[in-house]
C-alpha positions, 0 to 999 in steps of 0.5 A: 296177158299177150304172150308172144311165141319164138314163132311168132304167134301171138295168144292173148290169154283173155281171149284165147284161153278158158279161166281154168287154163288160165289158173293153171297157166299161171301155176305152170309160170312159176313151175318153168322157173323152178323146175329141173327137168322137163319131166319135172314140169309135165308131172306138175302140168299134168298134176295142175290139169288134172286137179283142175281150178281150185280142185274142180276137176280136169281142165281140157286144153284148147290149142291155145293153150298146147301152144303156150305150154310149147313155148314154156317148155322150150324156154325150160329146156334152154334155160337147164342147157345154159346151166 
């Protein structure tokens, strides 16, 4: 998946990031549209990075990654200002 950033940047998952931060990228995908607040989506980043994939323990986050999640948050808090 390419994801494009309001920046400009351009991150294209399969290459940029580790399989394990792209199971809790995926994760984090859905928890953007769903949650209600931005503490709310950091306790599920935090709970998604913590438990790892399929539970093999914490994932370590590249810059890659920093960058998307960002980006998702920004698009959260833009989302709950409009509503």
């Amino acid at each position: 998946m390419i994801i494009k950033t309001e920046a400009g940047k351009t991150f294209d998952t399969d290459r940029d990031l580790s399989a394990p931060e792209r199971h809790v990228l995926q994760k984090l995908f859905a928890w953007s549209s769903m949650a209600t607040s931005l503490e709310q989506f950091r306790e599920k980043r935090d709970e998604a990075l913590e438990k790892g994939w399929n539970n093999s323990g914490s994932v370590s986050q590249s810059a890659a990654f920093r960058a998307i999640i960002v980006e998702l948050e920004n698009k959260l808090l833009k989302r709950i200002r409009s509503t």
